[in-house]
C-alpha positions in Angstrom: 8.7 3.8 15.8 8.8 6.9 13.3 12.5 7.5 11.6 13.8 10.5 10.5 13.6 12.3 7.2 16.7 11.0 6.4 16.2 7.7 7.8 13.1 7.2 6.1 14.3 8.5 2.7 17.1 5.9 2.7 14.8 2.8 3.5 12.6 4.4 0.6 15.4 4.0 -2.0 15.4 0.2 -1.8 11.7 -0.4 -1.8 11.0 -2.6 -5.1 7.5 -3.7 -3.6 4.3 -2.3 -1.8 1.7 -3.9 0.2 -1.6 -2.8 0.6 -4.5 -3.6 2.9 -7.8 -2.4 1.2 -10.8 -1.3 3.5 -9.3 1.6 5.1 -6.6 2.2 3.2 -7.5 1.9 -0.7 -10.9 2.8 0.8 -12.3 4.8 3.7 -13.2 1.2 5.4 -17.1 1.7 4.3 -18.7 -1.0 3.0 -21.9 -0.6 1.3 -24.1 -4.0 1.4 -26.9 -4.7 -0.9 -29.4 -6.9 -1.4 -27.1 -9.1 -4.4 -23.9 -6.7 -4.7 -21.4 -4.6 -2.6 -20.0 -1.6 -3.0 -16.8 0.2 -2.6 -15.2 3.8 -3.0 -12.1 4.1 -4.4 -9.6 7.5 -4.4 -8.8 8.2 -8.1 -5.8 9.7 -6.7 -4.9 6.9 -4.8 -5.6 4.8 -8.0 -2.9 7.3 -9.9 -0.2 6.8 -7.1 -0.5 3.2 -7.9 0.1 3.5 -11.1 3.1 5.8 -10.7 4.6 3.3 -9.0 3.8 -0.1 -11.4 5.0 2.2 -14.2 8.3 3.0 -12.2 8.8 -1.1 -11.4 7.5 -0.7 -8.0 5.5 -4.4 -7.7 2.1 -3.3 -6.1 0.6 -6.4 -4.2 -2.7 -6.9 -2.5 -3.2 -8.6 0.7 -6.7 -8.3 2.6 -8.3 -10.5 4.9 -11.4 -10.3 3.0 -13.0 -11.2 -0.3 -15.2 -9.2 -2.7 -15.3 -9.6 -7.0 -14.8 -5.3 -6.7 -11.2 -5.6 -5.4 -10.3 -8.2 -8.6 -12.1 -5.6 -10.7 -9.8 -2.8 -9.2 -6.7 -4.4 -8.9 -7.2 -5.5 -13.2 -8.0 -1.6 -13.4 -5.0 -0.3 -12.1 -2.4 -3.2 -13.4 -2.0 -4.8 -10.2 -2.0 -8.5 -11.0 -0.8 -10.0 -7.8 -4.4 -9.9 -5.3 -4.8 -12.4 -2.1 -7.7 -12.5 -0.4 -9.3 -14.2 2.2 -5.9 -13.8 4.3 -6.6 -14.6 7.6 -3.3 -14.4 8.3 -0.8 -12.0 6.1 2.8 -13.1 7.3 2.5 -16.4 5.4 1.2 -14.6 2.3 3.8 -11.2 2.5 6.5 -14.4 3.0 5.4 -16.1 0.2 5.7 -13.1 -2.3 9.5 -12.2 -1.1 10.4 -15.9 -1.7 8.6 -15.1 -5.3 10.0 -12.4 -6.2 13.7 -12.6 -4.4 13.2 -9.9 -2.3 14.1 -9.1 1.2 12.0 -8.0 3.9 14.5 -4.0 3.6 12.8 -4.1 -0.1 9.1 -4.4 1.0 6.8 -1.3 2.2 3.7 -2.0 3.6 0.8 0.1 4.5 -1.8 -0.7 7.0 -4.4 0.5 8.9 -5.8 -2.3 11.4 -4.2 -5.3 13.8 -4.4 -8.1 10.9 -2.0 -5.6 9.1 0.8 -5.8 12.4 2.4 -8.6 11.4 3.7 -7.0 7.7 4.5 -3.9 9.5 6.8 -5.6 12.1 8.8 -7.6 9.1 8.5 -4.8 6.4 11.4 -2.6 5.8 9.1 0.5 5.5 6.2 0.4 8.0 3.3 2.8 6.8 -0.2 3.3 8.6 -3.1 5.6 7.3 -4.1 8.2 9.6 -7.0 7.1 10.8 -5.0 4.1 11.9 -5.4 2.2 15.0 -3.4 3.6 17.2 -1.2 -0.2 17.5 -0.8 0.2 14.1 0.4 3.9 14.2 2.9 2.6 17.0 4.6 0.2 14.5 5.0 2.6 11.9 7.3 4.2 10.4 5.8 6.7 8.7 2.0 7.8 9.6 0.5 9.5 6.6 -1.2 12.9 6.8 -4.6 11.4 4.4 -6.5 9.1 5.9 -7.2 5.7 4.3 -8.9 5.8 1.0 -8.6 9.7 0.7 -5.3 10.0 -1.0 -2.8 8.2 1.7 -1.7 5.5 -1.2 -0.7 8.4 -3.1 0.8 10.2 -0.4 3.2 7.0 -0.6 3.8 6.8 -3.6 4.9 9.9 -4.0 7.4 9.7 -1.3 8.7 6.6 -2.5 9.3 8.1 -5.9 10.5 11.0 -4.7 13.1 9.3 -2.5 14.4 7.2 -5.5 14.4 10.5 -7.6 11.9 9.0 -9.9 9.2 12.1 -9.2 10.1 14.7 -11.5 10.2 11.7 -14.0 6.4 11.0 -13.7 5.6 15.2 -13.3 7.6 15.8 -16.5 5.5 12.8 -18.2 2.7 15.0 -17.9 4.4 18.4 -18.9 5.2 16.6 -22.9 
């Protein structure tokens, strides 16, 4: 289901939201259990791309089927204030937050990396999957990024979302003052 460069750059211009999965895409998918916590790694470069994109008005929303105080903690730490968890099923929840926000489906990316993530794909105007997606969900994307999940591929997005809306030498030049 991949589009072309040109294709892909002009569904990018109209994104105004992302939707993100977290184990195995703001994480590598481990999960580290102990006795009275859990534990997650984080990207700090993923963690940049998302805040490249807040600060640009790109609306950064989580949706995960499951539920753990870290990915609160995160979320506060990189300004994303709209987290669901415990989302057995996503549709209802991606639904919800276009009625919010008055946003069509073309206006929505999402980025996935497992079958609970299929339905936001199929109904998202930009399909992404990690690359060490399932391969259903790598089928239903648009665009399959070259990191895997939790090793960068949030920013990978970012960046070619704010490249495509010519927002990218904005954020480099930020740096460069």
């Amino acid at each position: 289901m991949s589009l072309s460069e040109a294709e892909l750059k002009e569904r990018l211009k109209k994104v105004k939201m992302l939707v993100t999965d977290v184990d195995g895409v703001m994480t590598d998918g481990s999960i580290f259990l102990g006795v009275n916590e859990e534990l997650k790694k984080y990207n700090t470069l993923d963690g940049a791309g998302v805040k490249f994109l807040i600060r640009n008005n790109i609306k950064v929303v989580v949706i995960t089927g499951r539920e753990s105080p870290i990915v609160f903690r995160r979320a506060r730490e990189l300004g994303i204030d709209e987290v669901h968890q415990r989302a057995l099923k996503k549709l209802p929840v991606f639904e919800a937050m276009l009625k919010k926000y008055n946003l069509s489906p073309e206006e929505v990316a999402c980025v996935g990396d497992d079958l609970p993530d299929l339905p936001l794909l199929r109904h998202a105007g930009v399909a992404f999957a990690v690359a060490n997606a399932t391969d259903e969900v790598r089928e239903h994307a648009h665009y399959v990024t070259q990191a895997r999940g939790g090793e960068g591929a949030l920013r990978e997005i970012a960046e070619l979302i704010l490249k495509a809306q010519n927002k990218w030498s904005q954020v480099v030049n930020s740096y460069l003052e």
